[in-house]
N, C-alpha and C positions, 0 to 999 in steps of 0.2 A: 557750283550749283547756287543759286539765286533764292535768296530768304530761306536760308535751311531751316532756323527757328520755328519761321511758321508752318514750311515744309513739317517740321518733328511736330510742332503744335495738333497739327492736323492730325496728323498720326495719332498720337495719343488720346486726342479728344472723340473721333472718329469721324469730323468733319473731311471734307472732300478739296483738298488745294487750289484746284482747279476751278472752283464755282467761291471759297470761300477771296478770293486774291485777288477778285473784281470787287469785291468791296470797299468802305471806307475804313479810315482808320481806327477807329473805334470798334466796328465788329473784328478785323484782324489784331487787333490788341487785346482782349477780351477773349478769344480763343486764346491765346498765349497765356492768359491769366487762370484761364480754367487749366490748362496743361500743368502750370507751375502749381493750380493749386490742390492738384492728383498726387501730388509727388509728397506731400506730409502725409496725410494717411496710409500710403501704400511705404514708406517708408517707418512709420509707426508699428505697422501692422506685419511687417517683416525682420524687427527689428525685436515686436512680444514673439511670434514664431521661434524665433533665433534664439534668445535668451531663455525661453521657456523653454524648448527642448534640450539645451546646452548646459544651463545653469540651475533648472529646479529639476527635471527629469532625467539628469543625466546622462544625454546623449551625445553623442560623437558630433565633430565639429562639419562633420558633412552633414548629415541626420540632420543638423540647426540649420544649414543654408536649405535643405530639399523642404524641411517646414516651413522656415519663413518665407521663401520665394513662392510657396502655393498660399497661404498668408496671404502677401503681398499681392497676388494676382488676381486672388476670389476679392479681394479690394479695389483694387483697380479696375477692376469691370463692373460693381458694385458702381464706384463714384463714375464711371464712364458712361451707364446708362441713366445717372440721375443728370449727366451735363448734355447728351443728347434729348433726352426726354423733355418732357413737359411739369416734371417734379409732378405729380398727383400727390395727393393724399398721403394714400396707401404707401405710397413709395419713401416720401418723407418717414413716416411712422416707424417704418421698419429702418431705416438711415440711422434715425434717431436712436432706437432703440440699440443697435449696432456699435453705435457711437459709442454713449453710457458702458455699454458691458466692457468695450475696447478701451476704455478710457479706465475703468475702474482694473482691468485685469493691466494696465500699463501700468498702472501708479502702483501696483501691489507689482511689478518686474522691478521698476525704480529701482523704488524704497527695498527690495532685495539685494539689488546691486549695491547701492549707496550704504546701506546698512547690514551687509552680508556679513562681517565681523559679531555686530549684536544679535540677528536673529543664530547666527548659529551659536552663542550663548546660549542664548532663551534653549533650542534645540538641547544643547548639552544638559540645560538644568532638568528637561524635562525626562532625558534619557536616566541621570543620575536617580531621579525622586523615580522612576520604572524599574531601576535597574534595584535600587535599593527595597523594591516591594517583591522583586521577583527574587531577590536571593535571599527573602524572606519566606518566600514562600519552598523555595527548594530544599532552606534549611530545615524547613519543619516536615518533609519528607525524609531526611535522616533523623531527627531530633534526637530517637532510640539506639541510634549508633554513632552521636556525638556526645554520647555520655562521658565524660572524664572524672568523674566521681573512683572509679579504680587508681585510673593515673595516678590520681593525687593520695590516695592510698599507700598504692605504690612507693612513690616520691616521701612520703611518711616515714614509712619503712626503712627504708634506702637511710635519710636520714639519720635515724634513730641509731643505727645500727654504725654510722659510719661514726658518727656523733661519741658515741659508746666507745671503738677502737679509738678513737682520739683521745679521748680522757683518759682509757687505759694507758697509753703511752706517757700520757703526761702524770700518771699515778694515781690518780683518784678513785681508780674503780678495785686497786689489787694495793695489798700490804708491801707488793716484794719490791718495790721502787718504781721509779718511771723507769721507760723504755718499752722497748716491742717485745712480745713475748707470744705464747701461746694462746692468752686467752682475745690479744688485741689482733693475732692475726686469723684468729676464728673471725673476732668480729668483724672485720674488715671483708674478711669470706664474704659473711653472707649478706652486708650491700652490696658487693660484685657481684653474688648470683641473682639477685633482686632486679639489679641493672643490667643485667644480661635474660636472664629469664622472663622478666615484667616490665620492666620499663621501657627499655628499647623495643619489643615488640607490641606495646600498647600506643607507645610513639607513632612506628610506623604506622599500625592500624587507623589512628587520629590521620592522621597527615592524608593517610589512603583516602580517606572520608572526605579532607578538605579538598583534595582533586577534584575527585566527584562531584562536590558540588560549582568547582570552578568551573569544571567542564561543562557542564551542564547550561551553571551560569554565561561560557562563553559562544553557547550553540544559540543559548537565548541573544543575546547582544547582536550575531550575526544575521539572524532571522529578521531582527527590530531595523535594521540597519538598511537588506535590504528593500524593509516592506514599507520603507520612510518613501516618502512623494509630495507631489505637491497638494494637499491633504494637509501631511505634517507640517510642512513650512508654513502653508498657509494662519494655521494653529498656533505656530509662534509670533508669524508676523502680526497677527491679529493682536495677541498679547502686548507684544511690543508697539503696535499702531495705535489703539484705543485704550490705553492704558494712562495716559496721559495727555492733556490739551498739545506740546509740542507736539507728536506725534499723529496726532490729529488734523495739524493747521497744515504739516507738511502731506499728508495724505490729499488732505483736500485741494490746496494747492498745485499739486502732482495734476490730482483729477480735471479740475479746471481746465488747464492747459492743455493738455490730451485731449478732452472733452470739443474744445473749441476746434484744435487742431485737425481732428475728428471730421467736425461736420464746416472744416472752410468751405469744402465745398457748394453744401447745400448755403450753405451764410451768404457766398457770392453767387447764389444762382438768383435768392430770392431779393438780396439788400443793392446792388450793381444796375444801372441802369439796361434796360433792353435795348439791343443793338440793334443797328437796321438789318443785318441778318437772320436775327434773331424774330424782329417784325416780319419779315418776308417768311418765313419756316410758318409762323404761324398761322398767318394771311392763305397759306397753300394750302395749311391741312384743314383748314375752315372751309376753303373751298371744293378739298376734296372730299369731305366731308357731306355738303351738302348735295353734291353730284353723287354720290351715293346713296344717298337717301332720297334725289327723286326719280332713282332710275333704278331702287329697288324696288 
């Protein structure tokens, strides 16, 4: 098949083969330039699709292709009727506008990507400083039942008492010598009932408490976890993007080039010389134009 290029060209552009292949070289090269320069935006724009569904919403890696290819194609029609058209105004302004948001939501996919290790720091710090308010808050929902003030009571007692049979043995509390006897293995009794009766079940009862509130705390963590989005990222990235001039110059820089890559199109519609094609298309609708207005 003969000049497939411009054959594809056509296609893409929505020019017609057939009428555009008697032309000169210029308007057939210039179709080829508008073709090649669909292919950055709709690959930009399929590309935030992909990454955004994949990487900040977490979706499956087919999910990423069915969004970015509709992405991609509400773009590609977009730029196809600003290269058939006559660029108005109107058409331009919303291009523009299009551009900007695509440009600023591409440099914030970036700088995710590139910097996906630091924002989910940022992430982590801000789950910790949440995580530490919330298990602040759950604790004072026990507070009356994290009393250890007995425990330690307890643990007193226990002491004292063991403390006591220890000296008996070694003779300080009895005349009749060291060693064990009756009065050390009384005392020794009653730390073991102490620790059997009050400690060990004040123990568990504390520790029961500390479940409670881990559990609690771990319901909270799984909720936070999955109600994080692109929202949350955004949140860190922001911290991490304008928090500092570097973070800043690469943000803007990101933008820039996205931005431009954005609107090649419209750049080459308006800055590219007009082709003899291009002169003919217009020359026709001027004429049809005015045939229509003296025969309405």
């Amino acid at each position: 098949m003969k000049e497939i290029d411009l054959r594809i060209a056509c296609f893409l552009t929505g020019y017609r083969y057939q009428a555009v292949r008697h032309y000169d070289n210029w308007s057939r090269r210039k179709i080829s330039i508008y073709a090649i320069a669909l292919a950055f935006p709709t690959a930009i724009w399929f590309a935030n699709g992909f990454f955004l569904t994949t990487r900040i919403l977490g979706g499956t890696f087919g999910a990423g292709l069915v969004v970015g290819m509709v992405c991609a194609g509400l773009i590609f029609f977009i730029e196809r009727i600003i290269v058939m058209s006559s660029s108005s105004p109107g058409i331009r302004i919303i291009r523009y506008t299009l551009a900007f948001a695509i440009a600023f939501l591409g440099s914030f996919l970036i700088k995710e990507i590139i910097f996906e290790k630091d924002i989910n720091n940022a992430l982590a710090d801000q789950r910790t400083i949440l995580e530490n308010k919330q298990l602040e808050n759950i604790k004072k929902q026990y507070q009356s039942q994290m009393d250890s003030s007995a425990l330690k009571g307890y643990l007193r007692d226990y002491k004292n008492w063991k403390d006591g049979a220890k000296q008996e043995v070694l003779g300080h509390l009895s005349n009749r010598g060291s060693g064990k006897g009756t009065i050390t293995t009384y005392l020794s009794d009653q730390g073991d009932s102490i620790m059997k009766r009050s400690i060990i079940p004040e123990k568990r009862r504390l520790a029961s408490v500390g479940d409670s509130i881990q559990y609690k705390l771990r319901l909270w963590k799984k909720d936070e976890i999955a109600n994080e989005g692109l929202i949350t990222r955004m949140n860190a990235y922001i911290d991490i993007t304008f928090s500092n001039w570097g973070g800043r110059i690469i943000f803007l820089l990101f933008f820039i080039i996205l931005a431009s890559l954005e609107l090649f199109v419209v750049i080459l519609k308006q800055g590219l010389e007009k082709s003899l094609l291009e002169t003919h298309e217009k020359k026709i609708t001027e004429i049809g134009m005015k045939a229509s207005t003296q025969y309405s």
